[in-house]
N, C-alpha and C positions, 0 to 999 in steps of 0.2 A: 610611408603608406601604412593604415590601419590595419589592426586585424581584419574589417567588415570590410574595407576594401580589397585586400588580399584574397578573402575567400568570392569578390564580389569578378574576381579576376579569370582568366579563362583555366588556370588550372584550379579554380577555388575548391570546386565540387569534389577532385581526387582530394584536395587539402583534410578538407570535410571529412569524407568519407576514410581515409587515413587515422587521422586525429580520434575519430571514433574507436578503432581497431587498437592503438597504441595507450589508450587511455584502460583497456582491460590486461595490461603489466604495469611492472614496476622496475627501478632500475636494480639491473643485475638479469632480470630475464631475459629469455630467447625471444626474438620475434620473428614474425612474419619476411621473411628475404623477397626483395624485388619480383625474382618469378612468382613466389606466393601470394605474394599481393595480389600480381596480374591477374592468378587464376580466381584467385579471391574476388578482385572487384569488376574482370573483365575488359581492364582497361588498357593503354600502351605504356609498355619498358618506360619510356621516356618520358610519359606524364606521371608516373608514379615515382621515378627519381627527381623528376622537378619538385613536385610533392613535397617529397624527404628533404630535398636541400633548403627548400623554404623553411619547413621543421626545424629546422638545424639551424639555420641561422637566424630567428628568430630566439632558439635558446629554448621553444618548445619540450625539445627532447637530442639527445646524441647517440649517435647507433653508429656500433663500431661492427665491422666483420670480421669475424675468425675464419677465414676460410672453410673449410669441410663442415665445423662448429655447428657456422652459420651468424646467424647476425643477434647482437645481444644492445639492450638497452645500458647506457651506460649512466645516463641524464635523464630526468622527468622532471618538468615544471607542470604539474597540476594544472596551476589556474592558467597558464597560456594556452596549453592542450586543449583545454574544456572551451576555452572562447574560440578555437580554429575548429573546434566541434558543433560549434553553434550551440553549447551549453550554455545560457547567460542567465538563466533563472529556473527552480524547480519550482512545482506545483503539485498538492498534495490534493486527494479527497476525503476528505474523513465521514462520518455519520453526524450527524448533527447534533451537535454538544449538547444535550436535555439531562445531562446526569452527571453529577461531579468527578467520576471518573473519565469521561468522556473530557470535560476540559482538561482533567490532571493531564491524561496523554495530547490533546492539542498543544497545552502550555510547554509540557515537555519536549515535543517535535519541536516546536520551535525556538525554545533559547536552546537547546541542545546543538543543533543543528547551523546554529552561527560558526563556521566554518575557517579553515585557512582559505580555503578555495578563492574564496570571495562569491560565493552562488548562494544569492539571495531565495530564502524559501519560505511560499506561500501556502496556505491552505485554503484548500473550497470545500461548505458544508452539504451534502444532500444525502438522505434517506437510502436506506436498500445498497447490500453489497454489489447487486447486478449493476445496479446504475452508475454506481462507484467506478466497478471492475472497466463499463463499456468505455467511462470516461479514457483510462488508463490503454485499451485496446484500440482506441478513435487517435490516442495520441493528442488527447486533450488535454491527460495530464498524466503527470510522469510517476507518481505513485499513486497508492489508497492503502486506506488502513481498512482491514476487514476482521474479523474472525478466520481463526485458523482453519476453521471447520468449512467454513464457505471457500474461501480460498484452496482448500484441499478439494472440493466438490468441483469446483471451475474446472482446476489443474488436472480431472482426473476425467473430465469431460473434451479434453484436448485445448483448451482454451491456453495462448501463451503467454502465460504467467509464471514466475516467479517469486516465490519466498524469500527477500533478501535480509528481511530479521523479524523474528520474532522476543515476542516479551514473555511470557509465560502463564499460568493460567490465573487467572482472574484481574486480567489490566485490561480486558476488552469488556465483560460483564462482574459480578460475582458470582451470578448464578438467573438461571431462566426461570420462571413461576409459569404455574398454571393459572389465572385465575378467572374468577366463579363472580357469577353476578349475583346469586343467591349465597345465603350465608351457610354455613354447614356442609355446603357442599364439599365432595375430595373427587370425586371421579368426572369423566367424560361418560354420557349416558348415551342412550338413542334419541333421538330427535332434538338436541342441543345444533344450537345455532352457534355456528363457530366461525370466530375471526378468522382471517388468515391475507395476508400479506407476501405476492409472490414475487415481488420486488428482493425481500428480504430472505436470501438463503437457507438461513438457520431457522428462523420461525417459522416460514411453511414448510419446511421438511417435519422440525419438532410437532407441528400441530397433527401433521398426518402421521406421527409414529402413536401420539399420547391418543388421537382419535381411531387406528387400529382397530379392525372387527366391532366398530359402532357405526350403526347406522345414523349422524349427523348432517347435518346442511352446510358447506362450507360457505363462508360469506364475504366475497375480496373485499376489504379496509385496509385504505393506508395505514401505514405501521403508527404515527403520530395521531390515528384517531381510535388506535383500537379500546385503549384503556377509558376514555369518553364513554363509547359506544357498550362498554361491558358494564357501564356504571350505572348508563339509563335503562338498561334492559332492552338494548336492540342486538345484542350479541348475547348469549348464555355464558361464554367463557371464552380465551384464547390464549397464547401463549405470550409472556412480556417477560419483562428487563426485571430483576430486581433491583436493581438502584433506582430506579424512578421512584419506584413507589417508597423505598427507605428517602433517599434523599426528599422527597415531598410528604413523605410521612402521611401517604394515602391510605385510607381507613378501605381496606376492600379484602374479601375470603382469596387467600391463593394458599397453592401446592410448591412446594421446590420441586425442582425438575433437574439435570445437568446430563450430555453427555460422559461417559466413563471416561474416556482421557482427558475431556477437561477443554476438548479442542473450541467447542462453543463459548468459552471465556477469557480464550488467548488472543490476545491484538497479535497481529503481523502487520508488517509493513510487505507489500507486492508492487511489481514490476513489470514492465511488458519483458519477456523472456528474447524476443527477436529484438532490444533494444540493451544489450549486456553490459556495454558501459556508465546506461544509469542505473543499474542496479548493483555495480560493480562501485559508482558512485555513493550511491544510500548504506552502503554497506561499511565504506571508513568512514562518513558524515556522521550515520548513528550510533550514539553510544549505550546502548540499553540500559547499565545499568543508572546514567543519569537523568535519564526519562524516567523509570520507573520510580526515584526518588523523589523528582520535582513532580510526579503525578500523585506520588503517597505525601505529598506534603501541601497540596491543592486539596485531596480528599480530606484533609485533617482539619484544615479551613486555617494552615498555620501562612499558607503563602497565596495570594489572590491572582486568579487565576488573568492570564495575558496571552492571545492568540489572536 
């Protein structure tokens, strides 16, 4: 019998739901003992030692008991684990690749990411960390890449997410700009018409701090139309990417801008937090510093990018 028939089986569900729990150790650690379980998934003594034996004799994992101890992992097979868990493929969100470092880190997720496991991994492009994040919270998809700073905003908002790695600052942007539709300009005035994008965490927070004690018009623009919109004169200013305009060598008046730690230019990768084993997953899958490599060597235009 198969895996997919095994879990298709009347004890499949405890299999599952097992397999999930044993996939956040390793061998040598303590787990969870039979009564723990129970209280754990609420289930019967007896369907949860079915469970185990099936574990077991597939080669899944081997759990020995110490008595008083308690019960220790002695064996772990990854990839059999992950298939009785119903892991057979991840799926990533990212922002939409418009700027060379944005592929450097796609490119990187992904040859990085080629695994023992054997868990093939995808990625989906869409706008705005919100949209991202809800993906990951819907259980659409199993991670997203955000800024740290949006990610800390969710996290502190109760949303259950997890940080299961972060890159460091300047692999999500280099740095945010003000910019001006008019030439000369440096500041946010009164009666400026301002972009603002509520999709995207970081920029309409930044737009509302750089706009601050001015009396301006705020004006919701998709994030992909803002820099358009500031160029024909239907915006006065707004907040953007500096890499866009480096990378496209955009002829337009901006301001550098950056939060102090730097959180607005740091990629992370997040997690749903109530789903611990794939974030417990993305966390031996990714290697930081070989994504950060293969992204600085995309930005350099020394390796062409692949995602």
């Amino acid at each position: 019998m198969s895996y997919n028939n095994k879990l298709l089986s009347k004890n499949g569900q405890a299999i599952m739901d097992i397999s999930k729990i044993l996939l956040r150790f390793d061998a040598g650690d303590r787990v969870p003992t039979v009564t723990e379980l129970e209280s754990m998934l609420h289930i019967s003594r007896g369907t949860i030692q079915n469970a185990l034996r099936t574990l077991q004799e597939e080669k899944a994992v081997r759990i020995e008991s110490r008595g008083h101890l308690g019960s220790f992992m002695t064996l772990k097979n990854d990839s059999i684990l992950l298939e009785f868990a119903g892991v057979s493929s991840l799926l990533g969100a990212m922002p939409l690749p418009y700027s060379k470092k944005y592929e450097g880190l796609a490119t990187g997720l992904i040859s990085t990411m080629e695994n023992s496991f054997g868990v093939p991994v995808m990625l989906s492009y869409m706008r705005g960390a919100v949209n991202r994040i809800a993906m990951v919270i819907e259980g659409r998809c199993d991670f997203a890449v955000t800024s740290k700073y949006a990610a800390q905003d969710l996290i502190a908002k109760d949303i259950p997410l997890e940080i299961v790695k972060e890159f460091g600052t300047e692999t999500y942007c280099s740095s945010h700009v003000v910019i001006f539709h008019k030439d000369g300009k440096t500041e946010i005035t009164d009666g400026m018409k301002i972009g603002i994008d509520s999709d995207s965490i970081d920029q309409a927070d930044m737009v509302k701090k750089v706009c601050q004690g001015k009396k301006v018009v705020y004006c919701p623009v998709e994030y992909s139309s803002l820099l358009k919109r500031v160029i024909q004169g239907d915006l006065d200013a707004t907040i953007w990417n500096m890499d866009e305009i480096t990378d496209h060598m955009t002829k337009i008046n901006y301001k550098k801008i950056s939060q102090e730690n730097g959180s607005d230019t740091n990629a992370v990768i997040v997690s749903n937090s109530n789903r611990p084993e794939i974030g417990i997953l993305l966390k031996k899958m990714i290697k930081k510093e070989e994504v950060i490599k293969v992204q600085k060597l995309v930005e350099s235009h020394i390796i062409t990018p692949s995602y």
